[in-house]
N, C-alpha and C positions, 0 to 999 in steps of 0.2 A: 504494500500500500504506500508508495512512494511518496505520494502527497503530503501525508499523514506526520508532520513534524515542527520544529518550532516551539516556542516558548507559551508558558501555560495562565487562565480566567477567573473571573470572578463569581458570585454567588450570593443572592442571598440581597440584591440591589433592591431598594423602592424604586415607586415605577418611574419614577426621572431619571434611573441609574442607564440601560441599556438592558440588552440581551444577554450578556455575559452570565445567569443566572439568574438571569429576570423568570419571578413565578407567577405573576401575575397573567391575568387572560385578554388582557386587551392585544396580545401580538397579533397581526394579520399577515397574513402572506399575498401579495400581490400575482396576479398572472404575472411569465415575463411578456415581456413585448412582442419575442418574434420566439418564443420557446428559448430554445439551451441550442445556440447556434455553435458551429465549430468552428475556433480560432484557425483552423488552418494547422495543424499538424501533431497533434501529440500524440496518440500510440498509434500513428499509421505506419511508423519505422519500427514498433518493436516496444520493451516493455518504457514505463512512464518511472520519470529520474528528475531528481532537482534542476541536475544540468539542463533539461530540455523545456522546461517550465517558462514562462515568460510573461512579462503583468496584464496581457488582454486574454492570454489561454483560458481556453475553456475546454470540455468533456462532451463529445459526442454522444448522443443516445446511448448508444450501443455502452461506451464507456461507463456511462450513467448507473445504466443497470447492472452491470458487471459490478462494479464499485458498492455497488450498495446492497447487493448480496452477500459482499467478502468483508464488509464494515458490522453489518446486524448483529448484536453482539457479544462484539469486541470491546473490550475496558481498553479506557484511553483516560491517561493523565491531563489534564489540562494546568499548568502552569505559568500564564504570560506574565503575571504577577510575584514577583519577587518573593519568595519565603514564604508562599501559599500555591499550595498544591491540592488540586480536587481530582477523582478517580469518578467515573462516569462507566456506564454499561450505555453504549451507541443503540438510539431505536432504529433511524431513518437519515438517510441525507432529503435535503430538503433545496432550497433555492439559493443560488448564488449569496457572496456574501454585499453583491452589489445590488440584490434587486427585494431578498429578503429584509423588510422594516416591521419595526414597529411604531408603536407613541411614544410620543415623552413630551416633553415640557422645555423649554427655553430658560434663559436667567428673566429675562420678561414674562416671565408668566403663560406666555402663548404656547398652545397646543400645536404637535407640529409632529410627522413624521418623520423618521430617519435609519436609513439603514445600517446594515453589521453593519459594515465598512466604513463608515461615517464614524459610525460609535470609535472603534477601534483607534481608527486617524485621530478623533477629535481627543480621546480620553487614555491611549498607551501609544501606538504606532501605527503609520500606514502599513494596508496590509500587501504584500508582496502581490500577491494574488488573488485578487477581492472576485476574481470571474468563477473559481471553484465554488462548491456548492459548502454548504452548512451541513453541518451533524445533530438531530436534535438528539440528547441525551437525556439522564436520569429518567426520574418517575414520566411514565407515557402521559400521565393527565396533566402535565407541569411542561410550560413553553420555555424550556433551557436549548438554547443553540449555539453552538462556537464556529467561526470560521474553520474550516477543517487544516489550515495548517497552523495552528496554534495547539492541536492534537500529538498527543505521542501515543504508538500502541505501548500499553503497560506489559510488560515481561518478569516473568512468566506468566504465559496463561493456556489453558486446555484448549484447543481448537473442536468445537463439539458437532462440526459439522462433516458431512459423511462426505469420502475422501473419492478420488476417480480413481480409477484400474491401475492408470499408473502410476501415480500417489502412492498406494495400498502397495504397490511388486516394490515402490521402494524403500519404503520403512520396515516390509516385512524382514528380517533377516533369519533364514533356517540355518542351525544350526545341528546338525550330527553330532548325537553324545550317548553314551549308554545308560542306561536302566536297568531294573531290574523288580520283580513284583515279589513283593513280601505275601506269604500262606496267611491266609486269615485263619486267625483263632476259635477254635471250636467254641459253641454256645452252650450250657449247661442249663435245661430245664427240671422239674421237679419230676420224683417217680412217681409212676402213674401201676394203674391198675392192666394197663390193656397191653402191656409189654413190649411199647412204642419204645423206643431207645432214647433218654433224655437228652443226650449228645448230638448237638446237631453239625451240619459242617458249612456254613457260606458260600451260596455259589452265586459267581458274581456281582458280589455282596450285597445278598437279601437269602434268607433261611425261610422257610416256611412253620406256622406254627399247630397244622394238623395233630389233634389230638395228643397237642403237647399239655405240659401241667405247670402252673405258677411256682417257682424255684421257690419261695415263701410268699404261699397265698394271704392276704390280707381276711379281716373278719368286716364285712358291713353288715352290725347287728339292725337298723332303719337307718332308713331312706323316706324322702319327701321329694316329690315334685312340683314346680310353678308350670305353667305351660301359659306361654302367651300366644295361646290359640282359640279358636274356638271353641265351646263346650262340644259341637257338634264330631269334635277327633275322639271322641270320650274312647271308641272302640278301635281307633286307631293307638290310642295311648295303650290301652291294655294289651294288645297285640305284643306292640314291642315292650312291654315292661316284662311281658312270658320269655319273648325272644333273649333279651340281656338275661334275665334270670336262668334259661336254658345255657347260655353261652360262660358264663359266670361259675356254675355250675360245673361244666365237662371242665373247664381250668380251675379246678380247682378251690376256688373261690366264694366263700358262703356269703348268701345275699339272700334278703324276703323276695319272693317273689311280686307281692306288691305294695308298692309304697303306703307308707302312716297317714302321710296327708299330701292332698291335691289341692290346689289351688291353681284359680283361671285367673288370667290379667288380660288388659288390653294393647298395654305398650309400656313403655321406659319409666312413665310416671310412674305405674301401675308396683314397680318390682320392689324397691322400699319398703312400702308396707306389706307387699306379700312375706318377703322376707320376714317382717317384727310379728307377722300372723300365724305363720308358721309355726317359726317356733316359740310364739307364744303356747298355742296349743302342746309344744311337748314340754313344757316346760309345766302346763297345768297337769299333765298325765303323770310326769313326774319321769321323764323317758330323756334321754341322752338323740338330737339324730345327726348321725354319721356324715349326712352325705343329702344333699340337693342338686334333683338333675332340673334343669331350667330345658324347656323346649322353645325354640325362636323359630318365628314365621322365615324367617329371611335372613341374611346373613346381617346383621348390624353391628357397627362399632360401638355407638353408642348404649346398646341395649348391652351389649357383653359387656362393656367398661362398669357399666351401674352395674350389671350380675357379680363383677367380679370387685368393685369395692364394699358390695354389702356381703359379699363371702369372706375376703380374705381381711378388709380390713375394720366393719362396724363390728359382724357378728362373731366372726372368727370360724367357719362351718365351711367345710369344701362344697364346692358345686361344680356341675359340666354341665355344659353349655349343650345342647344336641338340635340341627336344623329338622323344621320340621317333614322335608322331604326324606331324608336317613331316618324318621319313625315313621314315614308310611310304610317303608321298603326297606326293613331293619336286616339286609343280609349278614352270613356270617361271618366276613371278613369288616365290615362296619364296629358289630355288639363284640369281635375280638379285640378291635384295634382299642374300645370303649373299656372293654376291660383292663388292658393295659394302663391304659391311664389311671383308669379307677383305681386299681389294686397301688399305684405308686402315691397315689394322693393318702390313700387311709392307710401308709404306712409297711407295706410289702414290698416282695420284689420281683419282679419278675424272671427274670435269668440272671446269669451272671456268667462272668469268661471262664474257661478252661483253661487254668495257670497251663503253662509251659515253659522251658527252664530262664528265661528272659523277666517275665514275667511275675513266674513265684519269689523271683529275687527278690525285685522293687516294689512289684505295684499291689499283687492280689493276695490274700490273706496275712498281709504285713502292714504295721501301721505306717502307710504312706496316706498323706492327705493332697491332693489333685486341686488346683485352685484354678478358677477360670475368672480372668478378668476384660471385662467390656462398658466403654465408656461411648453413648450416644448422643450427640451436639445438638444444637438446635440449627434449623435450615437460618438460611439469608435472614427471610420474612418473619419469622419467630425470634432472632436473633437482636432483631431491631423494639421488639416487644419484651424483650428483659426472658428469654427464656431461657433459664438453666440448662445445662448440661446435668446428664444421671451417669452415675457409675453405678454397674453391679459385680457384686464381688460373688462367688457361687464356691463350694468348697466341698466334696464326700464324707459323710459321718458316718460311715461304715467301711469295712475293710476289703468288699467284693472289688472295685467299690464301685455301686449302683444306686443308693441313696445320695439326696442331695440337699445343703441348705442354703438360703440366698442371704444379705444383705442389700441393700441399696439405700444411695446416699446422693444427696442432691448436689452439686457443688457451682461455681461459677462459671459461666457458660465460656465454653472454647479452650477448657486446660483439661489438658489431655491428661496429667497424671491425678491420678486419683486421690482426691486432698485427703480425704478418710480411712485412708487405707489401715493405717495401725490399727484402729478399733476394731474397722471389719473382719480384719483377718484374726485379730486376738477373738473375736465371738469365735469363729467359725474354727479355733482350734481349741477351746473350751468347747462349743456343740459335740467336735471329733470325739471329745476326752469322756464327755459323759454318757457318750453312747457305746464307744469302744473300752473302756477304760484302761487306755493306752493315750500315752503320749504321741504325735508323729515322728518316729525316726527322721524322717526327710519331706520334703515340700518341695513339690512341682506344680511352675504356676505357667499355666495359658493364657497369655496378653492378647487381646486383638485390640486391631484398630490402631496400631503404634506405624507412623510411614518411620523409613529411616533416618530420615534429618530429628527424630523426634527420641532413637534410641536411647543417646547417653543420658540426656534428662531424665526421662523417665524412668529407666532403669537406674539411676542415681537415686531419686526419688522414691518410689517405691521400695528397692529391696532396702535401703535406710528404712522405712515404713514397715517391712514385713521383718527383720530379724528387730524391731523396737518393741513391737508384739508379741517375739518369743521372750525375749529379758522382763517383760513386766510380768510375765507367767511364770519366770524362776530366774534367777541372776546367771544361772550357768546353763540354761536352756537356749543352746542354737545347733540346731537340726541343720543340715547342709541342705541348699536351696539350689534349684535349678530355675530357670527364666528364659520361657523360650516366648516369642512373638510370633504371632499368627497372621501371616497376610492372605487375603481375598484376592486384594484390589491390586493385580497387575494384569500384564500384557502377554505372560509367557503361558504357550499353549503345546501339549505335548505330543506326538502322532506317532503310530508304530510303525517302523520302517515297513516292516512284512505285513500288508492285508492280513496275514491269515492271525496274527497277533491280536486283534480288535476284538471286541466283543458288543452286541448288542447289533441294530439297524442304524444308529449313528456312524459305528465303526468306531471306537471311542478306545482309548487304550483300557487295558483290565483294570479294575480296582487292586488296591496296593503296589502299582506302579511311583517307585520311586529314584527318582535323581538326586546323586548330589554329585555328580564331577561335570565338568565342560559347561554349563551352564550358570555356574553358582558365583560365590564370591571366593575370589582367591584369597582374601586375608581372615572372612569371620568362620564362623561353623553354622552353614544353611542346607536346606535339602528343600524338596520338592519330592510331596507325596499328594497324591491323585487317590484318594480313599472311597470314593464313590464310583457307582454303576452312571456314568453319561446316558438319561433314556432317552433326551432330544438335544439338538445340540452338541457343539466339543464342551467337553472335559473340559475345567478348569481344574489345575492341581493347586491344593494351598501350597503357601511357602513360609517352612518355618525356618525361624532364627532363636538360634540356642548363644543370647546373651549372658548366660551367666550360667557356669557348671561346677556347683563344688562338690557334688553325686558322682564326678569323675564319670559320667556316662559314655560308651563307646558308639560311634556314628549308628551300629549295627543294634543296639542297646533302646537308643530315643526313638529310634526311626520305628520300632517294635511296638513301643510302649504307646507310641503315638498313632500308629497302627491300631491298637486295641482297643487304645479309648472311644475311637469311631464306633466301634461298635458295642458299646455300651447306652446308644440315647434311646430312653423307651418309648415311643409315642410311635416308633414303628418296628418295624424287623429288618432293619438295611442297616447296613453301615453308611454315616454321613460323611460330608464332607471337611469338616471338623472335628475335635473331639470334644463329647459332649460336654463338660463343663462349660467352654467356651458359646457351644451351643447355648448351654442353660442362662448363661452371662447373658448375653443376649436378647433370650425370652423374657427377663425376667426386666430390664431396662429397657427394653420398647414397650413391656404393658407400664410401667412406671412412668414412664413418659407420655402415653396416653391417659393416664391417672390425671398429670398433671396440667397439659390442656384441655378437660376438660372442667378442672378447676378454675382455667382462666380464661373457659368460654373461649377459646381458641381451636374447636374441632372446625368451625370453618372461617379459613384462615382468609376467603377469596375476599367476606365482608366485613370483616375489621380490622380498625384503624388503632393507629399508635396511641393514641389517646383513650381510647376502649380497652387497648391492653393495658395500660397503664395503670385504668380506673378498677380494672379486675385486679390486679396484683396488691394494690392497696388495701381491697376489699378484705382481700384475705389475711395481710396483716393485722389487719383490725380487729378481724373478726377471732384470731389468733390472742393478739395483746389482749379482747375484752374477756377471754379464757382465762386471763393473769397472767401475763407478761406487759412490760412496762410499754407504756404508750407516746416519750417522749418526741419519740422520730415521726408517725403521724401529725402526730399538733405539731411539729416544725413544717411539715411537708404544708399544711392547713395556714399556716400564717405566713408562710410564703406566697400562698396565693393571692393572701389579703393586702398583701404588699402592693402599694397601686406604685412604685416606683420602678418593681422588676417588670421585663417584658415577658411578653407569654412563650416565647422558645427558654427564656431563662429557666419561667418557672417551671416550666416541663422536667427540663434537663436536672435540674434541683430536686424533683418529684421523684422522679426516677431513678436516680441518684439513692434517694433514704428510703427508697421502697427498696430498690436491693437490697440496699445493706440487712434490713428485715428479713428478706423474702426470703430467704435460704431454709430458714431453721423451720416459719410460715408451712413451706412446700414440704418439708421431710415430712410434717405429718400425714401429709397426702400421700404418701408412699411408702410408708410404713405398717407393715403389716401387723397380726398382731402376733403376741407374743410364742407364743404355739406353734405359729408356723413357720415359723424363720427357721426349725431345723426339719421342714418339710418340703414336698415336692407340689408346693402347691400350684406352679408355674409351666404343668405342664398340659 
């Protein structure tokens, strides 16, 4: 974009100021005269250069649209102003900077129009090129335009738009390196009566679980259901409440076959009081209940987030969520996959691995504790509305290990290490302790979401955070830690030299396909493991980085254990793509973060304004302080406003300002579960 350069604008002008950030709406755009005529030569020779520029040039059509294709966008500095710099996302080029005016005002008083180029001449410098077009920039409903050589493209930046044939051949670069696929670990179910063989073996990673048996069946002595359906499903409900009970059943799994109490609702309001109705009734009977299955019309967010704050966090009572098209047509792989869940919620287990000599060392029947750490940002647009960032910490309390317990902690949006880490991780090996009654020999922890520019911090950061948590547990308690980082989010795609190597209708390399040579980093310790079955699409293999080893673990050691953990997440019978901790990290900080806009009326984000999010985050500190906590920072934010001498961007920025500083502690209660289940799977 050759044009695209030059010193940087202004922002934020009354309307006698100019264009330079002018918000106001009185800008008009005049027709040109005779259209966007051509000066006579600039990209008829080839590509467009400073050198060939000249002060009547102008942009052929053609040029035009080309030009404003490859700008849509693009972040551009604008800086023509001395030791003020603004950053801009480019909407549209628009009209010359000679023909483009607006209004404004004289020193006389009189009303008068006047274009860029005018402006620029009269109030910084002529512009070189006043015949080039304009950029309008920022918000689309806001008239901000800059001459476009007063423009710089900001670097770095992602180019998000899709590349041509030859583009694509040349950034692709293939590189030849060997592999090799790790044997997935046999799966251990419970013995059964039918003389089905508990042992199963992974073929292409996913096992089948035909007249298999819960490895430690749970007990659901009652159950309640809500159904937000009509009363007219009454026979549809009982249908499937026989089918899960059948299915429940052959797994081992003892369950009523029908629920204590039914209740109908209409919608989202409706679920609250169902929920205090409920189990008011068991509470009259004088009865404990397990376990509430909630039926929804339709998939809803909003109806699952209210399900699942009045489970996990008023009442304290598991619930599952079931659409109501899976209870018309309750097949058996549906009421199986249901049991899975179920059994891991009310404290069971489902399978567990088959040590192998890798394996029985470190990880299975030996006190190691598995830590998954995952921290999710707030977007641009939530970013600007004071949204926190969530960390969840997730950690095994049992020795298989197939049990899980989470924490989550709110902290200030866009810091990647985890500010809370010492407490979480001190719960979560107190949880280990009380359930095993073992200490952890060792600790392995799975980071996602760390890029590399972001390693040494964080891993600075944190494992300070995690061995500060072992010393406040015993003075001479430190367990040797290992620290690997889990990336998703790259470029590198793997393919089996030999067809006849693939597996599946993608052609996809096998599951436990891993690289670490010719590809990797020559100085740290990384691999690339492919742990999933590709059913559409290629393959992405994660790529872990083993930051920190004082497990003394061998390439052939982590890559194993790493291995295995895949196929430990219950919610299905495949190995994923991850290892489930990291997985559970995850689940457990995107419903937390849905937790929390909808506390700040933030589920749609298309129709509110920064001042609407503002008023909501306030809300909730107040509503927080009138709980008993001190009210100071409100009544400041409040006599701020009363302040007739601050302006209204002041006051905002000031508002926003002591609302944070509140809002942290505010929000944790929002996501805070209760006490019960923090060493529970209730996230799954």
């Amino acid at each position: 974009m050759a044009g695209m350069r030059g010193p940087p604008g202004g922002r934020g002008m009354p309307p006698n100021r100019g264009p330079g950030g002018y918000g106001g709406a009185g800008m008009r755009q005049p027709s040109p005269p005779g259209g966007y005529g051509h000066g006579g030569g600039g990209g008829a020779g080839g590509a467009l250069s400073i050198e060939t520029l000249y002060p009547e040039f102008t942009l052929s059509p053609h040029e035009l649209a080309v030009l404003s294709e490859a700008v849509k966008g693009v972040r551009v500095r604008i800086a023509h102003r001395p030791k003020v710099v603004r950053v801009y996302r480019v909407n549209s080029l628009q009209l010359p900077a000679d023909q483009l005016s607006f209004p404004t005002t004289s020193e006389e008083g009189e009303e008068k129009m006047m274009t860029v180029a005018e402006y620029f001449e009269q109030k910084y410098t002529k512009l070189k090129w006043p015949k080039l077009p304009c950029v309008h920039v920022g918000p689309p409903n806001r008239s901000i335009y800059y001459p476009i050589e007063v423009c710089i493209i900001d670097a770095p930046q992602k180019y998000n738009k899709r590349l041509s044939e030859k583009q694509t051949s040349t950034i692709i670069r293939m590189v030849e390196t060997i592999g090799r696929v790790l044997p997935p670990p046999a799966i251990l179910f419970g013995e059964n009566m039918k003389r089905q063989d508990p042992v199963v073996y992974p073929r292409d990673g996913a096992w089948v679980l035909d007249n298999q048996v819960l490895y430690l069946p749970a007990t659901c002595r009652s159950y309640a259901m809500i159904a937000l359906v009509s009363q007219r499903e009454q026979m549809a409900l009982q249908s499937f409440c026989g089918a899960l009970h059948g299915k429940a059943l052959q797994m081992g799994m003892e369950m009523p076959r029908w629920p204590d109490v039914v209740k109908y609702g209409k919608g989202r309001d409706d679920v609250p009081q169902l929920f205090h109705d409920t189990l008011s009734e068991y509470e009259q009977i004088g009865n404990q209940c397990d376990l509430i299955i909630v039926v929804l019309p339709a998939k809803n967010s909003e109806i699952y987030m209210t399900v699942k704050e009045c489970s996990d966090m008023v009442h304290g009572v598991m619930s599952q969520c079931v659409l109501l098209k899976n209870v018309l047509r309750p097949s058996p792989a549906t009421c199986a996959n249901l049991i899975l869940k179920l059994n891991m919620k009310l404290g069971g287990i489902n399978s567990r691995l088959v040590a192998d000599g890798i394996t029985q060392k470190y990880l299975i029947d030996v006190p190691t504790i598995v830590i998954g750490v995952d921290v999710t940002h707030p977007t641009q647009a939530e970013e600007r509305m004071n949204m926190p960032s969530v960390a969840a910490i997730v950690a095994n309390v049992d020795l298989f290990p197939q049990g899980y317990g989470a924490n989550v902690k709110v902290q200030r949006k866009s810091r990647e290490s985890v500010v809370y880490m010492c407490d979480a991780v001190r719960e979560r090996l107190i949880s280990f302790f009380r359930n095993t009654h073992q200490k952890p020999s060792r600790i392995i922890v799975y980071r996602d979401g760390v890029s590399e520019g972001q390693f040494a911090e964080v891993l600075r950061e944190e494992m300070q955070s995690i061995r500060s948590a072992c010393l406040t547990l015993s003075p001479d308690y430190r367990p040797p830690i290992t620290y690997i980082v889990v990336q998703k989010r790259h470029h590198a795609r793997l393919f089996a030299k030999n067809p006849r190597d693939t597996v599946g209708k993608a052609k996809n390399i096998p599951p436990g396909t891993t690289v670490d040579t010719g590809i990797v980093s020559p100085e740290g310790f990384d691999f690339y493991l492919c742990s999933h079955f590709g059913i559409q699409g290629t393959s992405r293999p994660s790529r872990y980085h083993v930051l920190w080893d004082e497990n003394n673990f061998t390439s052939d050691e982590i890559q194993v254990l790493t291995y295995s953990m895949c196929h430990t997440y219950v919610r299905c019978a495949r190995s994923v793509s991850i290892p489930a901790p990291v997985y559970y990290a995850d689940l457990v900080a995107t419903r937390a973060r849905c937790h929390i806009k909808r506390k700040l009326g933030m589920h749609d984000m298309d129709g509110m304004s920064d001042s609407s999010a503002t008023s909501s985050m306030s809300s909730l500190v107040s509503l927080r302080r009138r709980g008993g906590s001190d009210g100071g920072t409100a009544a400041g934010a409040r006599s701020t406003n009363r302040s007739g001498g601050s302006s209204a961007e002041t006051v905002s920025e000031s508002m926003a300002e002591n609302i944070a500083s509140a809002c942290d502690a505010a929000l944790q209660d929002y996501v805070t579960v209760k006490e019960v289940f923090k060493s529970r799977m209730y996230f799954v």
